[in-house]
LOBA-341559 format. One line per 3 residues: number of its first residue (from 1); for each residue x, y, z of C-alpha. Coordinates in steps of 0.05 Angstrom, whole numbers, m for minus. Example, Ala and Ser with C-alpha at 12.3 -4.5 7.8 and 13.67 -1.06 7.14 Angstrom:
BEGIN
1 = 246 m90 156  273 m21 143
end
This chain:
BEGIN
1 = 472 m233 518  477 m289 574  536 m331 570
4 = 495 m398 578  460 m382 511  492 m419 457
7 = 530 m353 412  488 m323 348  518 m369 284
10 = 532 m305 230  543 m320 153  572 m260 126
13 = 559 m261 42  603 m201 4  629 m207 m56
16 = 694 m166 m32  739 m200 m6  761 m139 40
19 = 693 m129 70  678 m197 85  746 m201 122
22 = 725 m137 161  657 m156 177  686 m227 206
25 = 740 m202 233  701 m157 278  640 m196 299
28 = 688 m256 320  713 m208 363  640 m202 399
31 = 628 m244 456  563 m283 446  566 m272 358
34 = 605 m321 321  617 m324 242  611 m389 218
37 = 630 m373 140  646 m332 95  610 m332 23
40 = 630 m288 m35  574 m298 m80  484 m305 m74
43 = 482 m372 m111  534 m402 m68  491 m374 1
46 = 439 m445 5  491 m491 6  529 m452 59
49 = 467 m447 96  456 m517 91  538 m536 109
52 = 540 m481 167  471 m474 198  472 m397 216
55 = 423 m350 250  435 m294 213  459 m281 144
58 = 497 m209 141  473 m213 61  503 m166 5
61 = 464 m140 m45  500 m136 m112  543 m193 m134
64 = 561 m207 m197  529 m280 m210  461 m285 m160
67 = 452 m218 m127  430 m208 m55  353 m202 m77
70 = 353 m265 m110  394 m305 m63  347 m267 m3
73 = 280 m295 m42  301 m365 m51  336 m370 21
76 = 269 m347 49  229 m387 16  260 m452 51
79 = 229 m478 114  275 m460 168  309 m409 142
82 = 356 m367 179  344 m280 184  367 m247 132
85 = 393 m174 136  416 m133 77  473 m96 68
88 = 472 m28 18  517 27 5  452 68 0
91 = 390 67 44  358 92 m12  367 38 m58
94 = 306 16 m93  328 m62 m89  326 m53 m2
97 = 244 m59 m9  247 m121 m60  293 m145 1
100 = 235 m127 61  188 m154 11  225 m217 13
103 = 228 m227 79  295 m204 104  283 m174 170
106 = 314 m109 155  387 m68 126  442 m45 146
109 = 490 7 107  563 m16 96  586 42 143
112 = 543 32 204  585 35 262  605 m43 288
115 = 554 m30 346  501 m21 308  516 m79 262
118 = 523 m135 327  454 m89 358  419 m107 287
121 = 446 m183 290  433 m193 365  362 m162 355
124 = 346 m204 293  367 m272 324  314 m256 377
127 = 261 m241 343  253 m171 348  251 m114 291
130 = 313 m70 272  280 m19 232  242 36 264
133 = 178 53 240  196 115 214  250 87 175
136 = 195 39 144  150 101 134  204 129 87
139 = 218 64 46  152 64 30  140 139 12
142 = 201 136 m24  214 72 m62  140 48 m68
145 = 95 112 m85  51 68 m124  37 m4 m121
148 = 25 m45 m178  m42 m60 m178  m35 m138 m179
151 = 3 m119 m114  m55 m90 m90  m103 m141 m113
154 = m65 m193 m73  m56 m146 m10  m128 m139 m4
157 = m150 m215 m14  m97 m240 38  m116 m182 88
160 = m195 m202 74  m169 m262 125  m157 m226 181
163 = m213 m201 241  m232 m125 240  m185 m117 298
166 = m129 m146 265  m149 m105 198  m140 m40 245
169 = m70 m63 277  m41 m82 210  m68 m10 173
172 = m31 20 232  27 m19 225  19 4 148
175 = 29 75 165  99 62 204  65 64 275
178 = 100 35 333  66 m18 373  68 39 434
181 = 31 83 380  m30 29 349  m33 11 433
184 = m60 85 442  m97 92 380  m135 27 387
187 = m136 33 464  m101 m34 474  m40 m58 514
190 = 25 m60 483  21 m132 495  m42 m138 466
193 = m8 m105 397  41 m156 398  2 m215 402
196 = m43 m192 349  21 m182 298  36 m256 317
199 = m23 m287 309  m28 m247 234  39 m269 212
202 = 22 m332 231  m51 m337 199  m20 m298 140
205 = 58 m335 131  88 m279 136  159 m276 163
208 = 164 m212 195  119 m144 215  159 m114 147
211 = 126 m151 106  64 m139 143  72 m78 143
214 = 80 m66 70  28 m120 52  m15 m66 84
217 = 3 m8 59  m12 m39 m10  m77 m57 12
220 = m84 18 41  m69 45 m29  m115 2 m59
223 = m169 21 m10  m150 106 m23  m156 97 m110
226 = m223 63 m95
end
C-alpha cells in the first residue's frame, strides 16, 4: 500500500474482550491499516459505524445479544456501508453463507495467520474478492445442497434481467470459475469478464460477485429440477 493513500479505517466487532484486543493490537501495528474501534456486541456495530466511519468491519459471528448475521444484514442494507468480513471458528459453519448472502465480502477463521487477515482487509478495501472460487464452490456444495425454492424463484426472475452474455458469465461464476477460467470458456478477455460482473452487480444491486455468484447457482438449481 502507497503511503500517500489515506490508511484502511478497521472496526474490529468480538464479543471477547481478548480477541478484540489481539486483533487491534496487531493491525495497528500494520503500516497503511488502522483500527478505529472496538465493538463487543452486533447491535452496538451501526452506531459505531456511524461514530467511526470504517472501511472494513472485522465482524464476529456469535454474540450474545445481535449476532454477526443479523448485525451483517442490517449494516449492508444501509447506503454506504462499509465491507464486511466474517470471522468463524469453523469454515464450515452453516451461518458463513447467510453472511455471503448478505453481502459481506467474504470470512476469515479466528486462526488465520495475521498476514492473511491484513491480505483479506487490504484486498476488501479495494474492491477485490478474498475468497477463491474453489472455496465458494465448497460453501455451496456443502452448506446449500438445495435451495429453497422461493430462493430459486427469485434467482431466476432477477437473472431474467440480464443479456445472454451476462446470463453465461454469471452461470460460470455460479460454478466457482475464476474470471481467468469464464475468459477461456466464453472466449473473452479477462477484462472483458470483469466488466461484465460490474455492470451485473450494478444492474442487479448486488454488492459483491458472492452474492452473484450464489444468486446463480440458485438459479442453476432451479434450471437442473426443471
Amino acid at each position: 500500500m502507497t503511503h500517500d493513500r489515506p490508511p484502511v479505517r478497521v472496526l474490529v466487532v468480538d464479543d471477547d474482550p481478548l480477541v478484540r484486543g489481539a486483533l487491534s493490537m496487531m493491525l495497528s501495528a500494520v503500516p497503511g491499516l488502522t483500527v478505529t474501534g472496538e465493538v463487543a456486541d452486533g447491535s452496538h456495530v451501526e452506531k459505531a459505524v456511524a461514530e467511526h466511519a470504517p472501511d472494513v468491519v472485522l465482524m464476529d459471528i456469535r454474540m450474545p445479544r445481535l449476532d454477526g448475521l443479523a448485525a451483517t444484514e442490517r449494516l449492508r442494507a444501509r447506503p454506504g456501508a462499509p465491507e464486511v468480513v466474517i470471522l468463524t471458528t469453523f469454515d464450515a459453519d452453516e451461518h458463513v453463507l447467510r453472511a455471503l448472502r448478505a453481502g459481506a465480502s467474504g470470512f476469515l477463521l479466528k486462526d488465520s495467520p495475521p498476514a492473511r487477515i491484513v491480505e483479506a482487509i487490504t484486498r476488501v478495501s479495494a474492491g477485490e474478492p478474498i475468497l477463491a472460487p474453489s472455496v465458494t464452490r465448497r460453501l455451496i456444495t456443502r452448506l446449500d445442497p438445495e435451495p429453497a425454492a422461493a430462493r430459486r424463484d427469485h434467482a431466476v426472475g432477477t437473472l431474467a434481467s440480464l443479456t445472454e452474455r451476462e446470463r453465461d458469465v454469471a452461470a460460470a461464476l455460479g460454478k466457482g470459475a475464476s474470471n481467468a477460467e469464464i475468459a477461456r470458456a466464453l472466449h473473452m478477455s479477462v477484462a472483458t469478464v470483469k466488466a461484465h460482473v460490474s455492470r451485473m452487480l450494478t444492474k442487479l444491486g448486488l454488492n459483491n460477485r458472492v452474492q452473484l455468484a450464489l444468486l446463480a447457482h440458485d438459479a442453476a438449481d432451479a434450471a437442473d429440477g426443471a
